[in-house]
N, C-alpha and C positions, 0 to 999 in steps of 0.2 A: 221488674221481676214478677214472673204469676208462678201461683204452687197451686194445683187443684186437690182439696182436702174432700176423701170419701171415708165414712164410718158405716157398719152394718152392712157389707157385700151382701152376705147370705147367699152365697152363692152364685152369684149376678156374674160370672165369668165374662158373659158377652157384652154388658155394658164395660165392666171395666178394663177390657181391653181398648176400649175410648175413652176412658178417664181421662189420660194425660196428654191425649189433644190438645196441642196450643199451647201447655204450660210448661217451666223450664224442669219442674218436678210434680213428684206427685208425695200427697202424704195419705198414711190409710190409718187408721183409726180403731180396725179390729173386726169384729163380728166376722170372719168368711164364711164360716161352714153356717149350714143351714141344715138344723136338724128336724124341727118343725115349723110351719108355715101355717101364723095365722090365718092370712087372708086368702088360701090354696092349700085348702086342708093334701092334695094330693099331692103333694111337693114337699121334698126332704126327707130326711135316711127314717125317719122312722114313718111315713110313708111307703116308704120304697119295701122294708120291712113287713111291713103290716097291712099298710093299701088304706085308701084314703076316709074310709068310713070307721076303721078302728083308729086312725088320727085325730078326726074331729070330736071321737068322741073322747079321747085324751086330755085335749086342748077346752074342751067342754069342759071336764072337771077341774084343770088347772084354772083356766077362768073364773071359775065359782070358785075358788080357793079350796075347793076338797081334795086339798095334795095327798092326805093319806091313800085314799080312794083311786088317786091318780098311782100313785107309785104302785100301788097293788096290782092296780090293772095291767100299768108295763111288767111288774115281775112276770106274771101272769103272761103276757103275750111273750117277753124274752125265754121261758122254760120252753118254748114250743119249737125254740130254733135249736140245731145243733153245735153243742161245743159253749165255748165260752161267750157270753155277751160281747164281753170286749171286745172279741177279735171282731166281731160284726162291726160295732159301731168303729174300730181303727179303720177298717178296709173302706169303709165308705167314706169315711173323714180323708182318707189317704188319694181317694179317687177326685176328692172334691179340690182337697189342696193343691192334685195337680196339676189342674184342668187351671185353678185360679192362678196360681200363684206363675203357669205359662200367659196367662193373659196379663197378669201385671205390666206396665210400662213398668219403664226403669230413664232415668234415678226414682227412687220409691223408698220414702221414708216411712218404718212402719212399727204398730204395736198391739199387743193382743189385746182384742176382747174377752169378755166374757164366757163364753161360748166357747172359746178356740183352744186346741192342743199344741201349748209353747216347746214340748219338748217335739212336736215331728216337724215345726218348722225350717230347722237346717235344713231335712231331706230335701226340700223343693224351692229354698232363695235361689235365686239366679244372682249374676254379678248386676251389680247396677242398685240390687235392695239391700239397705240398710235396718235393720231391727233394734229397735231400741226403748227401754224400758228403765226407768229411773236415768236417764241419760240425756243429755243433750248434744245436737247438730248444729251448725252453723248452717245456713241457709240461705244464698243472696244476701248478706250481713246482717240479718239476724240470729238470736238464739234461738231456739227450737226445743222446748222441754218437752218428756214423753213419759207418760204415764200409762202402762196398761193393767191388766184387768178390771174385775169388778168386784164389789162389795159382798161379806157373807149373806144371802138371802133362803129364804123357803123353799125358793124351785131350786137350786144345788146344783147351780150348771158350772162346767166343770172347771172353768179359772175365775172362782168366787176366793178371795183371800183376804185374812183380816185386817179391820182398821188401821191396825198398829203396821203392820205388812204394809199397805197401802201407802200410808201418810208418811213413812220412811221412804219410800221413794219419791213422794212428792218434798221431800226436806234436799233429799237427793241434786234434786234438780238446781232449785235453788232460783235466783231470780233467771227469768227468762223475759225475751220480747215477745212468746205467744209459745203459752202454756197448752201444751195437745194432753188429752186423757179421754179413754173409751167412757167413763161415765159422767156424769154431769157438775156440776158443785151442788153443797146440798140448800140448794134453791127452790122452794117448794112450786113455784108455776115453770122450773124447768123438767120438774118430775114428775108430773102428773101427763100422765097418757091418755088421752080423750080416747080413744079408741078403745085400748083396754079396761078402760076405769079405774086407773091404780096409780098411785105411787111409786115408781122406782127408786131404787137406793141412790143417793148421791155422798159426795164424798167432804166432809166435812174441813180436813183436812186441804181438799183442793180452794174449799172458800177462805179459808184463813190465811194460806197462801194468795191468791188473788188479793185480798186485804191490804195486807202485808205487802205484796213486792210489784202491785200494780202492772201488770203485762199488758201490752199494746191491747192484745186478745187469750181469749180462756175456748178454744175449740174441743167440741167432744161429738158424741150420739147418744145410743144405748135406748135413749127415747125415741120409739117409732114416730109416733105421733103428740107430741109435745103440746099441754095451754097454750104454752111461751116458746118458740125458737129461739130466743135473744134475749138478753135483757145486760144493762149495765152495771156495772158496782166499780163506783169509782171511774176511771178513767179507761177502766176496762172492759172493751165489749165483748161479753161470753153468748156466743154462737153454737146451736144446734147443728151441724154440718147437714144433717138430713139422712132420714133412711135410705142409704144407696141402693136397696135390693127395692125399692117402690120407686123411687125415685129416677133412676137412671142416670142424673147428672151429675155432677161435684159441684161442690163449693168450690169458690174461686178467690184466691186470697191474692190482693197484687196492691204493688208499692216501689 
């Protein structure tokens, strides 16, 4: 059996319509839409929006951690467009899911990231994708547990929900042979982002579990660029899948 596991699209439509090349499935991990681009500042909806020099300097402030400064500046450039914010950033989220979610292969096991809009998913599964969030698949005779979103944080992105929220679903699950969740366990060298110099949140609840019910594997993303891609706890090897939108290839899980 091969599953090629991708986390963080960001938009990457044209790789992952090669995703599941070769493999009898595909599992996705979250992140699709792509609103800002650190490493192409002129790339994603508030890009597209604002154009690529009022982006970086966006991403500049969040960087430095001067979110108040950051949010101001977005109020700030969204009063300048007509109508409501929202409707801007739905229409572009809406263009983005359906360009991806047609390049999705299928079978495709899938769950949201951080970043992503869980209620306009329906619009655009195709048959063949499976969605699943405190739930588990059988998969070539394994379990398959699936955890999405991510942790409350500073940036506020839009499927951030709390611990309690979180670790319910991860209870959900329950023992699995390879535990999937968009963010990490909270493992401090799988949190740390060389690139951006930070800490990400990870999930406390997803370590205690791993602990606890020992899975083959603990697959996730959410960290671009990771200390550690990997590291084991117990008999368990918990794997960084990889930025799919830098990246271009999946992980490849077979047995």
């Amino acid at each position: 059996m091969r599953v090629h596991v991708v986390s963080d699209v960001h938009g990457r439509a044209d790789a992952l319509a090669r995703a599941g090349d070769g493999a009898d499935a595909l599992v996705c991990l979250g992140d699709l839409i792509l609103f800002v681009d650190y490493d192409d500042h002129a790339q994603g909806i508030f890009a597209d929006l604002f154009g690529a020099e009022k982006a970086a300097e966006f991403i500049s402030l969040r960087t430095a951690k001067r979110f108040d400064e950051a949010r101001a500046m977005s109020a700030q450039l969204w009063a300048t467009l007509d109508g409501d914010p929202r409707e801007h950033i739905e229409r572009n989220v809406r263009a983005q899911y359906a360009a991806l979610f047609a390049a999705m292969p299928a079978p495709a096991y899938l769950t949201y990231g951080n970043v992503d809009l869980p209620r306009l998913w329906a619009d655009y599964v195709r048959p063949g994708h499976q969605v699943l969030d405190g739930q588990v698949a059988e998969i070539g005779g394994l379990r398959f547990g699936f955890v999405g979103g991510g942790l409350k944080t500073q940036y506020r992105t839009p499927h951030e929900i709390s611990d309690e929220e979180f670790a319910a679903k991860v209870e959900a699950v329950g023992e699995v042979d390879v535990l999937c969740c968009h963010i990490p366990p909270d493992v401090p060298e799988l949190l740390y982002d060389v690139v951006a110099r930070r800490f990400e949140r990870g999930s406390a609840a997803t370590l205690e579990a791993i602990r606890r019910t020992q899975p083959r594997y603990a697959l996730f993303g959410h960290v671009h660029n990771p200390l550690y891609g990997r590291t084991r706890i117990g008999r368990t090897e918990c794997v960084n899948v990889g930025h799919f939108r830098g990246r271009g290839v999946p992980y490849v899980l077979e047995w």
